[in-house]
C-alpha positions in Angstrom: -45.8 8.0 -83.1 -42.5 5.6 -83.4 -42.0 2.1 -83.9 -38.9 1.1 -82.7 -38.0 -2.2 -85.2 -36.4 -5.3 -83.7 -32.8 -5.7 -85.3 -33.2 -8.3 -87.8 -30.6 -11.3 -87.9 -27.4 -11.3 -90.3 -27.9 -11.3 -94.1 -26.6 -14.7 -94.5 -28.7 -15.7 -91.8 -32.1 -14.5 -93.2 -31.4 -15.4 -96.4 -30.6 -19.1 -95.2 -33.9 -19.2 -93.1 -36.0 -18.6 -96.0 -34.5 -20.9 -98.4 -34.5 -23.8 -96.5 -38.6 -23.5 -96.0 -40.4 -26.5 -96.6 -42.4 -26.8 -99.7 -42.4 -26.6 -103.6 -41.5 -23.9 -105.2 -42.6 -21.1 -103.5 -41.8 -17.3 -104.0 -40.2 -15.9 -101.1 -38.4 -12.8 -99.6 -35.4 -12.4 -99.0 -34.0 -10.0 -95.7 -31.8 -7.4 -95.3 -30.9 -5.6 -92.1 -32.1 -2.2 -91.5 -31.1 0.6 -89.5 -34.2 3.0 -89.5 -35.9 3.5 -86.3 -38.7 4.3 -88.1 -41.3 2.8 -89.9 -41.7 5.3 -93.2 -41.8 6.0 -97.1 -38.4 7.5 -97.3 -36.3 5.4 -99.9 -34.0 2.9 -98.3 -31.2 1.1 -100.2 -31.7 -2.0 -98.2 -35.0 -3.7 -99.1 -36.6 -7.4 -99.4 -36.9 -8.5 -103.0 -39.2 -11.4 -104.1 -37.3 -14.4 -105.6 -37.9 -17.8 -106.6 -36.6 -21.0 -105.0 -36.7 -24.5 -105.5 -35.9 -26.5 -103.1 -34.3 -30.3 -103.9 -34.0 -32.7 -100.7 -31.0 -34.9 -100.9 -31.5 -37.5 -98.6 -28.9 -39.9 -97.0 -29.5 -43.6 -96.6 -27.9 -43.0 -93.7 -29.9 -40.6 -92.2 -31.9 -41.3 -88.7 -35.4 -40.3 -88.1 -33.8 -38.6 -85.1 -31.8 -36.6 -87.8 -34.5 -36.7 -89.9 -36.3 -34.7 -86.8 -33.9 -32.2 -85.9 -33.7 -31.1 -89.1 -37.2 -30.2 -89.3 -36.9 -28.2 -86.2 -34.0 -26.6 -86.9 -35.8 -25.2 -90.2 -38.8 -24.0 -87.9 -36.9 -21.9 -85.5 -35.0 -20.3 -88.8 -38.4 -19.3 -89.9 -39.0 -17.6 -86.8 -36.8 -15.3 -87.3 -38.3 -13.5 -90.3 -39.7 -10.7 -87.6 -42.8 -8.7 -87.9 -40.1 -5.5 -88.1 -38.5 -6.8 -91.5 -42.6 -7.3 -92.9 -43.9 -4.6 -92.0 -40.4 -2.8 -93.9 -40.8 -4.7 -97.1 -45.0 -3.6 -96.7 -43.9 0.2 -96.6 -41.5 -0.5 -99.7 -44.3 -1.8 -101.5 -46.6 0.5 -100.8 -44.5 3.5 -102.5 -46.2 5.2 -105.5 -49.4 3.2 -105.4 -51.7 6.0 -103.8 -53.3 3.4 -101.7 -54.5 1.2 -104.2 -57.5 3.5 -104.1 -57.3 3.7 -108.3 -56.3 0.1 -109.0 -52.5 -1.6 -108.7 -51.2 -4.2 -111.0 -51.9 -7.7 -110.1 -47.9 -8.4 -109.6 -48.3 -5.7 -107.1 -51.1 -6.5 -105.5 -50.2 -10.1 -105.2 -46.9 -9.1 -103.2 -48.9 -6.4 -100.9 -51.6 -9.0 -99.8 -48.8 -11.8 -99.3 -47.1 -9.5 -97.3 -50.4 -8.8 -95.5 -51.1 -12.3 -94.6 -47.8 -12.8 -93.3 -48.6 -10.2 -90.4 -51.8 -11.9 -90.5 -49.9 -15.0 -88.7 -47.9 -13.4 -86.3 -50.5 -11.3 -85.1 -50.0 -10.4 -81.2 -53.4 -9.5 -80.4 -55.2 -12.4 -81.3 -58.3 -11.4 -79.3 -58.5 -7.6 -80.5 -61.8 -6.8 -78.7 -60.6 -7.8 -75.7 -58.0 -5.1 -75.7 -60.2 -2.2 -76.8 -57.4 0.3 -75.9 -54.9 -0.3 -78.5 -57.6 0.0 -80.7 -59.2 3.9 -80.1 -57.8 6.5 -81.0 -56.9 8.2 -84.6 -55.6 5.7 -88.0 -54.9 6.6 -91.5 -55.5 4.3 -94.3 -52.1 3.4 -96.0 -54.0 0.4 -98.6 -56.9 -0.5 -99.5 -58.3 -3.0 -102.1 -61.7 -0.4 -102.3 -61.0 0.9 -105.9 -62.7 3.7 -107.4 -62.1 3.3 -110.9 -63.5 4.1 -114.6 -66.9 6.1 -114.5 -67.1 6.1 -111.0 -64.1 8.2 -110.8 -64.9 10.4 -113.7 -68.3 11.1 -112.3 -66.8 12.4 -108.7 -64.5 14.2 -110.3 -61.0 12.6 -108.7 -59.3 12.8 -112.0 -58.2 16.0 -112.9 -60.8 18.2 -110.5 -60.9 16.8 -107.5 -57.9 15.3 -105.1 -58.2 12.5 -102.7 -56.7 13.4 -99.6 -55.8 11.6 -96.4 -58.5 9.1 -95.2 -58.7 8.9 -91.6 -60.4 6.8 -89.0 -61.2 8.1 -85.1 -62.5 5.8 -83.1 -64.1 6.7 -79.9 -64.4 3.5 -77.5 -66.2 5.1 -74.8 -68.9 6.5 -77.0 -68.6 3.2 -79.8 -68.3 5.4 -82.3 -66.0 5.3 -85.2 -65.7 8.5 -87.6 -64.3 8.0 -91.0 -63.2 11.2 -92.9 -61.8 11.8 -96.5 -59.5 14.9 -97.3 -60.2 16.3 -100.2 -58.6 19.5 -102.7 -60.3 20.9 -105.0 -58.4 22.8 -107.7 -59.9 26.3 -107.9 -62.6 26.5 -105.0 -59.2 26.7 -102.4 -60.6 24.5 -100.4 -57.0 23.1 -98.3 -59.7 20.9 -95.9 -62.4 20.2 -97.7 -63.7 16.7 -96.3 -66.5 13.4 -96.6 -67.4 12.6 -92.9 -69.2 9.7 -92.0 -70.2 8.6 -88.6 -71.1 5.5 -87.2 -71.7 3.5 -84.6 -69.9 -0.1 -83.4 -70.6 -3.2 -80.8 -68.3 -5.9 -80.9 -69.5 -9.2 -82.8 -66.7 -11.6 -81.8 -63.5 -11.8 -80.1 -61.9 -10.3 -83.3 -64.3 -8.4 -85.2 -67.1 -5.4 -85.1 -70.1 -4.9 -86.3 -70.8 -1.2 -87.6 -73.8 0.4 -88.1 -73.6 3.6 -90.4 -75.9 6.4 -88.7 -75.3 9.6 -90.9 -72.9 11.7 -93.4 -71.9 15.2 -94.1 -69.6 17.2 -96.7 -68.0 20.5 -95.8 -68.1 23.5 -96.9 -70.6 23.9 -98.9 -69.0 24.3 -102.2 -67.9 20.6 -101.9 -71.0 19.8 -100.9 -72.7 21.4 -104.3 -70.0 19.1 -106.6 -71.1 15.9 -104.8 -74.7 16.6 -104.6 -75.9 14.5 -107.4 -73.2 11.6 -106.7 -73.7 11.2 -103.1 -75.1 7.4 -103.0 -72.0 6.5 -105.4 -69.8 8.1 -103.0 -71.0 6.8 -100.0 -71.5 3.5 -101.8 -68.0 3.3 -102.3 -67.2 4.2 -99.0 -69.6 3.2 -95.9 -67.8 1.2 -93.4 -71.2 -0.5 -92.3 -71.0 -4.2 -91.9 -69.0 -6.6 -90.3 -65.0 -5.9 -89.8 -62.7 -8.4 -88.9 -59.3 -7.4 -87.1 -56.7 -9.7 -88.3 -53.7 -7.8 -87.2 -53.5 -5.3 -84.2 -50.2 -3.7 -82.7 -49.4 -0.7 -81.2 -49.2 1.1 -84.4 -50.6 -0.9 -87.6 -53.9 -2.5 -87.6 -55.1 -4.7 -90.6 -58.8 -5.5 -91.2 -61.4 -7.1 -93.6 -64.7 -6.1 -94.3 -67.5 -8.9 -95.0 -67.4 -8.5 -98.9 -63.4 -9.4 -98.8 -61.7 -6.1 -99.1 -58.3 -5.6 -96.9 -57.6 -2.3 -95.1 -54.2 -1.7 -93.6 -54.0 1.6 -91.4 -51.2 3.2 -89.3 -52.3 4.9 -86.4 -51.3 8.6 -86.9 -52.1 11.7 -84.5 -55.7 13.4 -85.2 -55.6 16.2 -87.1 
């Protein structure tokens, strides 16, 4: 599926709005225009770039309240313009090379990604997500996660050298409540090309923006993958289970952003099922 991406105001323009934000020193992005049609990985020379910048208030003795006023809502509507398009363009930038944040990211990194995040966050259009349970069936792919699988937990399942993590996909099946969660995975060797961790379970909605799942079982297939991950099964569905509460705090047509009840962010894109 497409996203066709609002065309974002001038560079002058977006560069202006930001820097005349209210507020200490805060660190910021700047804007560019863009003229994908897309939302993707490919490289693009035109990019957001986080700066730093301190703002100093001269003020007249002159000046009116009135003045004083229209300033401030001039400086409100120039924030407005930063659209969800130019986000959700600097989140993909970010997002290069980082293999979903499934093995760890820097904390410079992560610290941009999750600012980024909450951004969307505030200019959600689905405020009520459950309310609209259409735009949220169907099949999504998870594009970051702060779920980590790192040090012995990775060496003992083998995704270092052995074992490759593939694409982790959600279904969700609003008629039947049910949400399946499925993890690609290669293994060098057995020639396994779809090799995968299922795990179904079950949802009912908890509030006007959240879910409560209920995990109900879990499979691996074929069974050659099935004999690697036999003794690590509780780690890997440890690591894994999406049983608990989920909170939907951003919900469009084709990105969804959620957190889970111990803290950890999930961004998906919604992607045809396999």
């Amino acid at each position: 599926m497409t996203s066709k991406l609002i065309q974002p105001p001038s560079m002058a323009a977006s560069r202006g709005a930001i820097s005349r934000r209210a507020g200490n020193v805060k660190a910021l992005v700047s804007l560019t225009n863009s003229n994908s049609k897309t939302l993707s990985f490919s490289d693009n020379s035109f990019r957001l770039r986080p700066m730093f910048i301190g703002k100093v208030t001269e003020q007249s003795s002159c000046s009116s309240p009135n003045e004083q006023q229209q300033e401030e809502e001039e400086e409100e509507e120039e924030e407005e313009e930063i659209t969800v398009s130019q986000i959700k363009e600097e989140l993909y930038e970010a997002l290069k090379g980082i293999n979903r944040g499934i093995f760890g990211v820097k904390s410079e990194k992560k610290t941009e990604i999750e600012g980024l995040v909450k951004l969307l966050e505030c200019r959600n259009p689905t405020p009520e997500p459950t309310g609209e349970l259409d735009k949220i069936g169907g099949c999504w792919k998870l594009i970051y996660s702060t779920i980590t699988v790192l040090g012995s937990k990775r060496t003992k399942l083998g995704l270092r050298d052995f074992v490759s993590l593939g694409d982790l996909l959600q279904h969700i099946d609003i008629a039947q409540g049910k949400t399946v969660h499925v993890l690609k995975f290669d293994v060098r060797g057995l020639n396994l090309l779809d090799g995968e961790f299922r795990i179904v379970a079950s949802f009912k909605i908890s509030s006007k923006s959240s879910v409560e799942i209920t995990y109900e079982s879990s499979t691996i297939r074929p069974d050659q993958l099935m004999n690697i991950f036999r003794k690590n099964m509780d780690l890997l569905l440890g690591i894994f289970n999406p049983e608990g509460l989920f909170e939907i705090s951003y919900l469009d047509e084709d990105l969804q952003v959620g957190r889970d009840g111990k803290g950890n962010v999930f961004v998906l894109e919604r992607t045809e099922k396999p």
